[in-house]
N, C-alpha and C positions, 0 to 999 in steps of 0.2 A: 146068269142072274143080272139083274139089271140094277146099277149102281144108280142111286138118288143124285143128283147134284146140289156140292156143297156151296154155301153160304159165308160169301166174304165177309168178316168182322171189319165195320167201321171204327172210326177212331173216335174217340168222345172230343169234343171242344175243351180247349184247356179253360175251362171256368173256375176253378180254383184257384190260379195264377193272378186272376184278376181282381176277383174276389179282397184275396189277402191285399193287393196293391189299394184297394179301396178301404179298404178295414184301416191300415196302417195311413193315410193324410186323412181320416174320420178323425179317427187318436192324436193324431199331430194337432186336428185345428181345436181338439178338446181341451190339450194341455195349453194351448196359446191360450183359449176365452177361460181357461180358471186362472185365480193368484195360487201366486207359489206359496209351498208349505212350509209355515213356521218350522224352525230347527231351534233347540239349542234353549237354554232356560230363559225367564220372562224377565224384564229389567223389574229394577227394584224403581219406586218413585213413580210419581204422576207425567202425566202428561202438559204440555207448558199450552195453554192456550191464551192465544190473543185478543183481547175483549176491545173491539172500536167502540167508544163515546160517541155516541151521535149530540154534536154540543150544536144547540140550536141559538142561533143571534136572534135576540128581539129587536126586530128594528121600531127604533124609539121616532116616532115622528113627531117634526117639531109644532110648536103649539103655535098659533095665534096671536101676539100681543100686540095689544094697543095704545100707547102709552100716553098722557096727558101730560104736556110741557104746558111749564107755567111761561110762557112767552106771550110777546104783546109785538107788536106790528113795530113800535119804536123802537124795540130793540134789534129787528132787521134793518133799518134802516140807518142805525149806527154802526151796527157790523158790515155793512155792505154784501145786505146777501136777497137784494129785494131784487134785483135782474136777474133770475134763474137761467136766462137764456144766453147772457153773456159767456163767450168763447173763450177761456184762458187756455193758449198753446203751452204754458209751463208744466212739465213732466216731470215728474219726481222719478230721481232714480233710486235704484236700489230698495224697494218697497218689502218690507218686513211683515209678514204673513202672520195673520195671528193665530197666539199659538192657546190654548185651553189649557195647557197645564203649565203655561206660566203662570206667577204671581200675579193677584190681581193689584195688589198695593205700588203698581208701576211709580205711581208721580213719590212714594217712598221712596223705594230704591233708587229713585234717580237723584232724588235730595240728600239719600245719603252718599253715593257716590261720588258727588258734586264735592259733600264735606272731605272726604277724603282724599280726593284728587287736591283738595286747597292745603290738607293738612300736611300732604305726601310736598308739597311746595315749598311752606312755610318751612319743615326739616329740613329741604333739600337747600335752601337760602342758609339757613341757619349754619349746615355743616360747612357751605362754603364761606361762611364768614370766620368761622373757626380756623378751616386752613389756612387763610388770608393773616390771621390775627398769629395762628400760629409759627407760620415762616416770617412773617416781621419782627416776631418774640425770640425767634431762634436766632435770624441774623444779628439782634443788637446781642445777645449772648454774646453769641462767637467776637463781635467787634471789643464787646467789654474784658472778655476773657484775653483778647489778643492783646489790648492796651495795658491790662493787668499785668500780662508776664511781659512784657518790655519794661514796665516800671520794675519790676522784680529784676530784669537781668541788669539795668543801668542802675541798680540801687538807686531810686530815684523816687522815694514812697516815703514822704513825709504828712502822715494822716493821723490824727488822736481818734484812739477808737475805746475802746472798752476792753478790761481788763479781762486778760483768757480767763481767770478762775474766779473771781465772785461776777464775771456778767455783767460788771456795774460799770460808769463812767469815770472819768477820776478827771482834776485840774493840775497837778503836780506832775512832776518828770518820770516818766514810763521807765519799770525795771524790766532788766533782760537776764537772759541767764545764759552764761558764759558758757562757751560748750567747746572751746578751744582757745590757750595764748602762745602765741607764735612771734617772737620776733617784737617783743614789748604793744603786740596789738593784741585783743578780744574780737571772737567769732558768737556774734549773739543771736540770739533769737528770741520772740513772743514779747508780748506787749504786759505789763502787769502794774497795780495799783501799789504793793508793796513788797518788799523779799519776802515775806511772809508766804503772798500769794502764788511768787514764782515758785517759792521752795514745793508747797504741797502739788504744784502741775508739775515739777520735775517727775517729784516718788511717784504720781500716778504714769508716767509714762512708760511703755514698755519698750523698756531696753537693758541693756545688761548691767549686773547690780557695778561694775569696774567704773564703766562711763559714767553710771549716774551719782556714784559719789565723788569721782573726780570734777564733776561738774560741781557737785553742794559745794566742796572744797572751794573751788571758783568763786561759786557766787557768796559762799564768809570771806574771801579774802577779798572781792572786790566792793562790798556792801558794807559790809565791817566797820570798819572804819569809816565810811562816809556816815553812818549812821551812830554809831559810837556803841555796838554792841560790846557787849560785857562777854555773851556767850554766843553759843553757836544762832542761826537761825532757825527760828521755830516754826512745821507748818502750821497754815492755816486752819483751822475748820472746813469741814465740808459744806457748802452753799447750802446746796440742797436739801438740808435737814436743817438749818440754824435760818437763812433768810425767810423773811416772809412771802419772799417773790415768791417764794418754792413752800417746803411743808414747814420752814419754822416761820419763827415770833420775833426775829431780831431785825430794826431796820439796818440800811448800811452802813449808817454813821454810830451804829452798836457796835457791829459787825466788826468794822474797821478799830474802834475803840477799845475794843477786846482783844486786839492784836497788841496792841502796849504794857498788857499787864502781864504779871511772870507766871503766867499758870498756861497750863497745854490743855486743850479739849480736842478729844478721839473720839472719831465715828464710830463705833465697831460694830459691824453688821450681825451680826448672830447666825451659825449655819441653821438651816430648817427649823426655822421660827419662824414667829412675826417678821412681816416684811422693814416694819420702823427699827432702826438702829437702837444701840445703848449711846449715852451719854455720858463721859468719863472726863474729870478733872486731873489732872495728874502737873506735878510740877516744871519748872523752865528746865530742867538741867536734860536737853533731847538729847540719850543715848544713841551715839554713830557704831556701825559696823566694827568700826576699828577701834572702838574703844576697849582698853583692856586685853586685847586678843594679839598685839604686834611681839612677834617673839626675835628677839636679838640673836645672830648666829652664835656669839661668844657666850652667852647665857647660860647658866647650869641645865642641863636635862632633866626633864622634869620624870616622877616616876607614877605611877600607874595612878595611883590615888589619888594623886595630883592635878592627873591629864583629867580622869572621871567629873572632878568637886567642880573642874571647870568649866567641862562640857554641860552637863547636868543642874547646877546650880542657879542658871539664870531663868 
């Protein structure tokens, strides 16, 4: 029998290998030219958009003017402005550019700055005349204050001056008030018209009640008898409510004249009232501290009822 001959199977071309290689950068350049896909929820709120102004400038062009000066030929000729052609090489420096939104009231402003710059001068004269006046004021101070206390330390101040307690003047012999005796001599002080007036400047001063009535003591034992009192020294009235210089009605030579008769006038102030005092007559016989009250060591002791009526009674 006779065998047919067989039939070699070729190979197919790998076309599908390639295929898929082309299929697969198709897909790649498709997902490169689409955007990508939203994920994930949508925001709340708008969108911000920016809106440009197109701002147009008017250009404003300037007009034409023509201005009619009331000028006449002899007034160039007085100002010196008939040679237009003359050459002045003077150059001003520093040329100030004008400005639109300055003031137009220029020749104002300058008038007033003018006054001010005059006034800003006149002060500044004035304060230096003051410290001129003032250091010449200060150094006679000091010179009078230094000669003052040299006459203070040389005791050496023989001046009639006015009475420390009515204020007034006097022509008679200035009382003192004794404030120390040592060795058959007086330690005095203050100038006064009468014991009347020294007494009442003593009680106003403040010092301790020991001193001040070893002092009064003083001045009854040293006035006393030059005077020819009967009783103790009585003070005065207060100025300031009796003279007229001040709130009262009495002249000085009242004033003074009511220091001779036997009767005592007291200021007494009133608390939280009216500012004006009471006015009180009351007799010569001036009760001292010590009156009545000096108890003897040998003396009987006194008993309870006794101590009280004393305490109590005045």
């Amino acid at each position: 029998m006779n065998q047919q001959p067989t039939e070699k199977k070729q190979r197919k071309p790998r076309t599908k290998k390639v295929d898929m290689i082309k299929k697969k950068a198709e897909m790649e350049k498709l997902k490169e030219s689409q955007p990508p896909k939203k994920r994930g929820r949508k925001p709340k709120g708008g969108k911000i958009i920016k809106t440009e102004l197109n701002i147009h400038q008017e250009q404003i062009e300037p007009k034409m003017i023509i201005l009619h000066l009331k000028c006449k030929s002899e007034d160039l000729n007085e100002n010196g402005l008939q040679d237009h052609t003359q050459y002045n090489p003077h150059v001003v420096k520093d040329i100030i550019p004008y400005d639109a939104n300055e003031n137009s009231n220029s020749f104002y402003s300058l008038q007033t700055i003018q006054e001010e710059e005059g006034n800003e001068n006149q002060q500044s004269e004035l304060r230096e005349n003051d410290k001129k006046e003032y250091k010449i004021m200060k150094k006679s101070i000091q010179e009078k204050l230094k000669e003052l206390e040299k006459r203070f330390n040389t005791k050496d101040y023989s001046k009639q001056c006015a009475c420390f307690w009515c204020t007034h003047d006097f022509k008679t012999n200035p009382i003192y008030i004794p404030s120390l005796y040592f060795q058959e001599k007086y330690d005095v002080y203050g100038c006064f018209c009468s014991p009347e007036c020294a007494c009442s400047y003593l009680f106003q001063q403040n010092i301790d009640n020991t001193t001040k009535y070893e002092r009064y003591q003083l001045l009854n034992y040293l006035y006393g008898g030059i005077y020819n009192y009967k009783k103790e020294i009585k003070p005065a009235p207060n100025p300031y409510y009796t003279l007229e210089k001040y709130y009262g009605n009495l002249t000085i030579q009242e004033y003074r004249q009511n220091l001779e008769y036997d009767r005592l006038i007291l200021i007494i102030d009133k608390p939280l009232t009216r500012i004006y005092p009471e006015l009180h007559e009351d007799t010569n016989d001036f009760e001292t501290v010590y009156d009545n009250k000096i108890i003897l060591k040998k003396s009987n002791k006194m008993n309870k009822s006794q101590v009280l009526n004393n305490v109590f009674s005045h």
